[in-house]
N, CA, C and O atoms as CSV, one atom per row, in Angstrom:
chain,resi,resn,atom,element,x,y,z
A,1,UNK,N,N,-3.433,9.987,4.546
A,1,UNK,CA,C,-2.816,8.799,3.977
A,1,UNK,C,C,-1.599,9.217,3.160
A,1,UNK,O,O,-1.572,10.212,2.436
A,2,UNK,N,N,-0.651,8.409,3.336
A,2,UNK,CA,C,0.519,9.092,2.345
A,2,UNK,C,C,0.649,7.931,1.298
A,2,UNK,O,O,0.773,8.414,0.172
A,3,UNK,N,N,0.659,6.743,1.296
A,3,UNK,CA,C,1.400,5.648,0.432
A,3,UNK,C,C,0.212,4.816,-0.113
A,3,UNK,O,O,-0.064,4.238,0.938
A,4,UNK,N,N,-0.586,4.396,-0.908
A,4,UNK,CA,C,-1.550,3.575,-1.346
A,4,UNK,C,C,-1.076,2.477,-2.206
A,4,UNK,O,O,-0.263,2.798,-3.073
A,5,UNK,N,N,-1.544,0.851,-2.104
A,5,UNK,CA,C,-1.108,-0.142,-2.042
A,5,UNK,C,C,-2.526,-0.342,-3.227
A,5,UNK,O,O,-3.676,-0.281,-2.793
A,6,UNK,N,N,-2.239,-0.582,-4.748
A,6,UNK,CA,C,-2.878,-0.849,-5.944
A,6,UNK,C,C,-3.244,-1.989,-6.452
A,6,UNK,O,O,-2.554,-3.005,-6.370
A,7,UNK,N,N,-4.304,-1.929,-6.992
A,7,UNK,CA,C,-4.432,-3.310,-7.739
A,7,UNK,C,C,-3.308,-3.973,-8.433
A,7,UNK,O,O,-3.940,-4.842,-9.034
A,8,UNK,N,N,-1.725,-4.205,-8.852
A,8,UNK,CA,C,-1.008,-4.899,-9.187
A,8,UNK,C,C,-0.659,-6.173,-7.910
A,8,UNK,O,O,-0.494,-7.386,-8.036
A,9,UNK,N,N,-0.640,-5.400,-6.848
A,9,UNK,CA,C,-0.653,-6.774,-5.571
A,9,UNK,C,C,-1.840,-7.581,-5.248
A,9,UNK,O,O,-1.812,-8.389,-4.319
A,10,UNK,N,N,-2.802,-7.408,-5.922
A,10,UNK,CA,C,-3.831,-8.614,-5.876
A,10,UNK,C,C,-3.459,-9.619,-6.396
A,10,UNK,O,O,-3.373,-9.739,-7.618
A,11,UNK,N,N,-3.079,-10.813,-5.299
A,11,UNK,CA,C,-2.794,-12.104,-5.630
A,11,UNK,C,C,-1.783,-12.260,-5.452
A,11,UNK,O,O,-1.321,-13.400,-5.420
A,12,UNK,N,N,-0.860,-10.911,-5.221
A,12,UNK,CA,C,0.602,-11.107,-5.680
A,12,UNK,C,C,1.162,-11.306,-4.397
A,12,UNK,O,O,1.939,-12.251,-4.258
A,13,UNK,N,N,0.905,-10.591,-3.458
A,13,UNK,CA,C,1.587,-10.220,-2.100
A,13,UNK,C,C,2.498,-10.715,-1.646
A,13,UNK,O,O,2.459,-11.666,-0.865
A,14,UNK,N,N,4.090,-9.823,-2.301
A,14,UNK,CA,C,5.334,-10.255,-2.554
A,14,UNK,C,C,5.817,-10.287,-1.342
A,14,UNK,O,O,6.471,-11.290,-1.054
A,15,UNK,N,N,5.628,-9.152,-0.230
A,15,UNK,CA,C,5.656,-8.900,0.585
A,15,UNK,C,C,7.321,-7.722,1.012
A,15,UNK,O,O,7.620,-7.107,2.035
A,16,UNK,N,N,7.733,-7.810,0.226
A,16,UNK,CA,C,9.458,-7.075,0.120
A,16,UNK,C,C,9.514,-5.622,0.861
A,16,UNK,O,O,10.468,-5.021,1.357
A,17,UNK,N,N,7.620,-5.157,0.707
A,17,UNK,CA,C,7.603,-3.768,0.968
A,17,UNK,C,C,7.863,-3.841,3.030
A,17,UNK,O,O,8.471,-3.131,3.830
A,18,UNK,N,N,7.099,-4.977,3.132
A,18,UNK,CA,C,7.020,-5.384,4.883
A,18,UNK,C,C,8.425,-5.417,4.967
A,18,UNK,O,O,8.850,-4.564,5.745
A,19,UNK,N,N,9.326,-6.136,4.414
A,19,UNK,CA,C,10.958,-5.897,4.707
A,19,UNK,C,C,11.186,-4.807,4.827
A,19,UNK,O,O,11.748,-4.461,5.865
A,20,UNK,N,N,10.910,-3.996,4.008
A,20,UNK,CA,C,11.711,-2.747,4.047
A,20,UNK,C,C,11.231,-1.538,4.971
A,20,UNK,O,O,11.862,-0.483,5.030
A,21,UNK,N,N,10.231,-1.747,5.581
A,21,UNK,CA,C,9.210,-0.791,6.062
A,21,UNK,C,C,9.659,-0.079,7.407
A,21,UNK,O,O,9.071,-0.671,8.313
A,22,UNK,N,N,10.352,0.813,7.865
A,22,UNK,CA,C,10.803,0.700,8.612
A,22,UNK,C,C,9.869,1.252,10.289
A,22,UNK,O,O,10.418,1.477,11.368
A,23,UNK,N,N,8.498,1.330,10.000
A,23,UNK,CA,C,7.743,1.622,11.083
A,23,UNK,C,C,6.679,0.600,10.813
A,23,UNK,O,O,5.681,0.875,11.480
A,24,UNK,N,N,6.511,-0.530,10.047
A,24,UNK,CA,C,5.746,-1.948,10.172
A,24,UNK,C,C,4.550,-1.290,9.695
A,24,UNK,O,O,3.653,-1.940,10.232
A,25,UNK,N,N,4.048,-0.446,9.050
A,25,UNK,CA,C,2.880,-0.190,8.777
A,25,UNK,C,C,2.660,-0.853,7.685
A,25,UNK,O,O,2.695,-0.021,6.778
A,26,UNK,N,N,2.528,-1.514,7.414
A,26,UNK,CA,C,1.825,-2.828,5.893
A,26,UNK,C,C,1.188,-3.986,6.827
A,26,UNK,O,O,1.765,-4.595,7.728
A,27,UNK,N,N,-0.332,-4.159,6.325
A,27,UNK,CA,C,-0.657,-5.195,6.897
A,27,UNK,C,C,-1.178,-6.144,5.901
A,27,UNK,O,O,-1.673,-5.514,4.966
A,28,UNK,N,N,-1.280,-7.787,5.695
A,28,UNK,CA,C,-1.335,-8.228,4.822
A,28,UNK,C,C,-3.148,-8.967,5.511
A,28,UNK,O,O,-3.462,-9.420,6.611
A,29,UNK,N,N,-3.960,-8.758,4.185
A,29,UNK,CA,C,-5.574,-8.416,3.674
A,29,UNK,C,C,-5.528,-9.436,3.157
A,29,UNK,O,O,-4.468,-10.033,2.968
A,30,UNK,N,N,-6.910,-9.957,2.736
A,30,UNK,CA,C,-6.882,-11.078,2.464
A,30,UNK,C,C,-6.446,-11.491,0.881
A,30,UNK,O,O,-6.039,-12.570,0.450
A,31,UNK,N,N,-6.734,-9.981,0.064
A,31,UNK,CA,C,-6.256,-10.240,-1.365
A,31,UNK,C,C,-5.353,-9.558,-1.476
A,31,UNK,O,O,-4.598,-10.101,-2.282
A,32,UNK,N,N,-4.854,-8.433,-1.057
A,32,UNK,CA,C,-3.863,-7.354,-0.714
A,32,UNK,C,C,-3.145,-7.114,0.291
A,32,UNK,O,O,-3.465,-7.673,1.339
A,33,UNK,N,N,-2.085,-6.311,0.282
A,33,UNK,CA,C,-1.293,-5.826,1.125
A,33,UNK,C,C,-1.870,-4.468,1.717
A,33,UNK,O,O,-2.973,-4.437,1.171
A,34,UNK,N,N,-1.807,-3.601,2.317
A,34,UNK,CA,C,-2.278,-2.430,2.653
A,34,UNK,C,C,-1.180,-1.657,3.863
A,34,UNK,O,O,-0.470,-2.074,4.777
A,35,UNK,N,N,-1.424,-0.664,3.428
A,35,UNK,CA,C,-1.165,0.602,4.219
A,35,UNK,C,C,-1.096,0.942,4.923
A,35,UNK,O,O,-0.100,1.529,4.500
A,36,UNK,N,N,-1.215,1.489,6.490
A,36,UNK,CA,C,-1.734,1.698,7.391
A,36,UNK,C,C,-1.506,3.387,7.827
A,36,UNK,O,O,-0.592,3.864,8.499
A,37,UNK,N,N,-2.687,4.093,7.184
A,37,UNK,CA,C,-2.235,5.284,6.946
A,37,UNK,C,C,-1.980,6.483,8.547
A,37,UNK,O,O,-1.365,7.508,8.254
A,38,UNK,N,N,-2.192,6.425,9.309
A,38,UNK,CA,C,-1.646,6.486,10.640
A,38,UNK,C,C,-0.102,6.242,11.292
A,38,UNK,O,O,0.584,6.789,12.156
A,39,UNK,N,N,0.012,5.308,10.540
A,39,UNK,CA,C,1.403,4.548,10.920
A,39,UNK,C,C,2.519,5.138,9.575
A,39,UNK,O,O,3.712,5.222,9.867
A,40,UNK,N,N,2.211,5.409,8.577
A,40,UNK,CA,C,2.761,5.506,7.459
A,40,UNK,C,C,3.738,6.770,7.261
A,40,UNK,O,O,3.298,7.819,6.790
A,41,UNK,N,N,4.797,6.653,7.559
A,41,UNK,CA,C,5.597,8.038,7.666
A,41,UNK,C,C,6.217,8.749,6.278
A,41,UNK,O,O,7.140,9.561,6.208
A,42,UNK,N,N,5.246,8.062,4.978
A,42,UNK,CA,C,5.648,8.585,4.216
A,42,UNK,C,C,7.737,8.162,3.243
A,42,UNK,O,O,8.080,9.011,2.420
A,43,UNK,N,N,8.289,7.504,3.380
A,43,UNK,CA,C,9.392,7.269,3.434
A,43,UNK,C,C,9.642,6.882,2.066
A,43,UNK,O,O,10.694,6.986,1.436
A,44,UNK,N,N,8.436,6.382,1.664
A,44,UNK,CA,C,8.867,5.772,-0.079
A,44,UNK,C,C,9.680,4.523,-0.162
A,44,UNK,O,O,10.033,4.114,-1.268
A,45,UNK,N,N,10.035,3.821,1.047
A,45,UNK,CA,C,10.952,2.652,0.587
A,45,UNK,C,C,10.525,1.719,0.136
A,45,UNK,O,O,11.117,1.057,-0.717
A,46,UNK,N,N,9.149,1.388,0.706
A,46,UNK,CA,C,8.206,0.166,-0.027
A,46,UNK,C,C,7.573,0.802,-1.724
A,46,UNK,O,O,7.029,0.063,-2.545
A,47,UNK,N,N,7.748,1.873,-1.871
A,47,UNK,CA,C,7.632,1.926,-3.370
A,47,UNK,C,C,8.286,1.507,-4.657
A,47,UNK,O,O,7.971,1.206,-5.808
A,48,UNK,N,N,10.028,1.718,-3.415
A,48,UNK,CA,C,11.269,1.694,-4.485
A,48,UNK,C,C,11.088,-0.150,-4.499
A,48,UNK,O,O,10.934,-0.623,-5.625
A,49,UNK,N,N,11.099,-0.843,-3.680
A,49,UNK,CA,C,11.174,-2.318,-3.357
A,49,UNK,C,C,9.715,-2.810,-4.089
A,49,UNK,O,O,9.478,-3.985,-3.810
A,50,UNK,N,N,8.893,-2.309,-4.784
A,50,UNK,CA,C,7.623,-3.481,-4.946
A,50,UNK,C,C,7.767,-4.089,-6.615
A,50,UNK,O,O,7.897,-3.228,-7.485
A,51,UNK,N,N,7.746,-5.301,-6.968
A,51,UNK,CA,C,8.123,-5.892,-8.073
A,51,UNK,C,C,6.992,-5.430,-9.152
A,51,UNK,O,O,7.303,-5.357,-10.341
A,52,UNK,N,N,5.903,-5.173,-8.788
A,52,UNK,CA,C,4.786,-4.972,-9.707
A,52,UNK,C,C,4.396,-3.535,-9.539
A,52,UNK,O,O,3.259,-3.350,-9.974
A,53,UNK,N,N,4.915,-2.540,-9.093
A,53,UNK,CA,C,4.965,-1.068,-9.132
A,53,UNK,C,C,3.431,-0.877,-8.523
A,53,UNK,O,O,2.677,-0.265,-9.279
A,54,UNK,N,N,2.945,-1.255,-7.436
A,54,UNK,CA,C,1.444,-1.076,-6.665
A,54,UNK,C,C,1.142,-0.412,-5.838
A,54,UNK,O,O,0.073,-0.500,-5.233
A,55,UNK,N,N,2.144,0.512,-5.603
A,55,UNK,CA,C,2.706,1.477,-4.146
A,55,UNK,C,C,2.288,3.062,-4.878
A,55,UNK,O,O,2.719,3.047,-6.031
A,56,UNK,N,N,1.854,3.898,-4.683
A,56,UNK,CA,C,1.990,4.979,-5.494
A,56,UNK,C,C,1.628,6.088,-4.061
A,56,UNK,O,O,0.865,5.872,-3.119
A,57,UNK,N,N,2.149,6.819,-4.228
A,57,UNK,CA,C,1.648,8.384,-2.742
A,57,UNK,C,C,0.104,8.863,-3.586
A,57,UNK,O,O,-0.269,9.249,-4.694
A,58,UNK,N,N,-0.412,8.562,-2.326
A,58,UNK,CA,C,-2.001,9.070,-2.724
A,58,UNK,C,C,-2.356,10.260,-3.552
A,58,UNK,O,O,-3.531,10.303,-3.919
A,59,UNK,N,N,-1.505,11.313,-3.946
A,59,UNK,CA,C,-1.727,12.163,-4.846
A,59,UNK,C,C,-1.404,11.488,-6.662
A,59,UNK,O,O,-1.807,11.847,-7.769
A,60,UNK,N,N,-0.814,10.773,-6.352
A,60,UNK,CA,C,-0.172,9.710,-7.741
A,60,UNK,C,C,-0.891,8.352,-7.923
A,60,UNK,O,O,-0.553,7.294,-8.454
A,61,UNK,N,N,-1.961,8.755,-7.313
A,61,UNK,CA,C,-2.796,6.995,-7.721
A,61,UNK,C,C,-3.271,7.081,-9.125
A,61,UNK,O,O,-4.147,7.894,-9.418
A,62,UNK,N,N,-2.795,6.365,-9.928
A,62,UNK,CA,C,-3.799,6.492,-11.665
A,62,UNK,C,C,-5.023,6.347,-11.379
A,62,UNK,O,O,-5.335,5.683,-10.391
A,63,UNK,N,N,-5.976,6.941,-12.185
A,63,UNK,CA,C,-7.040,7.108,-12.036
A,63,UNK,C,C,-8.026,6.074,-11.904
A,63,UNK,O,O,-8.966,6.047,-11.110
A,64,UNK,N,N,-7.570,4.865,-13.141
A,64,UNK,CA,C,-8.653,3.648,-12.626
A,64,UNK,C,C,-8.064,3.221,-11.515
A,64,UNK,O,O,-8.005,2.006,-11.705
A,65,UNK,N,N,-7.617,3.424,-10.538
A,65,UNK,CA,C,-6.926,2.686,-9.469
A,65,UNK,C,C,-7.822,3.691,-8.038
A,65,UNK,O,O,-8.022,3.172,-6.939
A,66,UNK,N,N,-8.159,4.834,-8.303
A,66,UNK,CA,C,-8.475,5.626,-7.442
A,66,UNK,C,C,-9.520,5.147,-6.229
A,66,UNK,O,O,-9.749,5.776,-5.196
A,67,UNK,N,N,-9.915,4.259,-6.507
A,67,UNK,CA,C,-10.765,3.548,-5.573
A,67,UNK,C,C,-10.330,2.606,-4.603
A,67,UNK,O,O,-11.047,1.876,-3.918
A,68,UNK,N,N,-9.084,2.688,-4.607
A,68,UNK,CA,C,-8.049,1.767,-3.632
A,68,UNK,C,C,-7.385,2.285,-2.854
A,68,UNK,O,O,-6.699,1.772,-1.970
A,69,UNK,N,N,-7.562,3.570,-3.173
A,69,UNK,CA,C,-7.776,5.063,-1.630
A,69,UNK,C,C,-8.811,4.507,-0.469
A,69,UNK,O,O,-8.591,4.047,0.652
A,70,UNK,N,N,-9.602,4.658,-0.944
A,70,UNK,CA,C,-11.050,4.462,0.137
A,70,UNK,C,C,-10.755,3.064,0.408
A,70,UNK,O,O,-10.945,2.889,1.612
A,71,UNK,N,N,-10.301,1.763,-0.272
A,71,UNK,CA,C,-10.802,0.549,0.025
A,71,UNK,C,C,-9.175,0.933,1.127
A,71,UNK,O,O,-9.065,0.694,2.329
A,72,UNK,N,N,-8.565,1.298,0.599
A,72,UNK,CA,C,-7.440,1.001,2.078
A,72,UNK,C,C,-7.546,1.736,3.591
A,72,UNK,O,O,-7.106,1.262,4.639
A,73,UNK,N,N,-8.254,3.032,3.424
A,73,UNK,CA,C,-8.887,3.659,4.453
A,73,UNK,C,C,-10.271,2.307,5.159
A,73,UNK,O,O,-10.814,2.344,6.263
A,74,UNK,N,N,-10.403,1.645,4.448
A,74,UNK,CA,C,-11.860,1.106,5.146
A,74,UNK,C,C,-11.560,-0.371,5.896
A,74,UNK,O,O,-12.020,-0.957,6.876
A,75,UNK,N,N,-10.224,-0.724,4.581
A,75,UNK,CA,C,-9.391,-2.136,5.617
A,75,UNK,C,C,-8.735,-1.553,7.278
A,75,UNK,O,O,-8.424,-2.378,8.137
A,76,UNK,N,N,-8.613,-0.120,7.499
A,76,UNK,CA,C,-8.240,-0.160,9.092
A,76,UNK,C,C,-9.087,0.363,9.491
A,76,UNK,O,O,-8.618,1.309,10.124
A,77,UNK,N,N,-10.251,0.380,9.553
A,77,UNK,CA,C,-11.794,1.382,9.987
A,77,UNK,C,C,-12.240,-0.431,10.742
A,77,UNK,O,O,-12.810,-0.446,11.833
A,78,UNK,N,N,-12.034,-1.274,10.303
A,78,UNK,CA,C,-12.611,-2.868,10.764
A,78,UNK,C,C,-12.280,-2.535,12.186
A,78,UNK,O,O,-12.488,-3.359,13.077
């Protein structure tokens, strides 16, 4: 996984990061936006573009957030 999509986009799903994305990997969840870590080439543009800073590279997830690793691995396991 390179890019993880945080609890600040719950509810929010601005969507700016899908603009900018340039291999379409963001899929929009029913409370969140997500990732699609397969597809995800790593690029950082949906980080620089998100209004509520919810984007972080999986080595940079804050710690209470760390559980939104696994929940985004398990939204493309469906």
């Amino acid at each position: 996984m390179i890019y993880v999509i945080c609890e600040p986009c719950i509810g929010v799903k601005d969507k700016s990061c899908q603009e900018v994305c340039p291999v379409d990997c963001i899929y929009e969840g029913e409370d969140q936006l997500y990732i699609n870590p397969d597809e995800c080439i790593g690029c950082s543009a949906c980080a620089a573009v998100c209004p509520v800073e919810a984007i972080y590279d999986e080595d940079e997830v804050p710690e209470q957030w760390k559980h939104y690793i696994e929940k985004n691995r398990k939204f493309f396991e469906q």
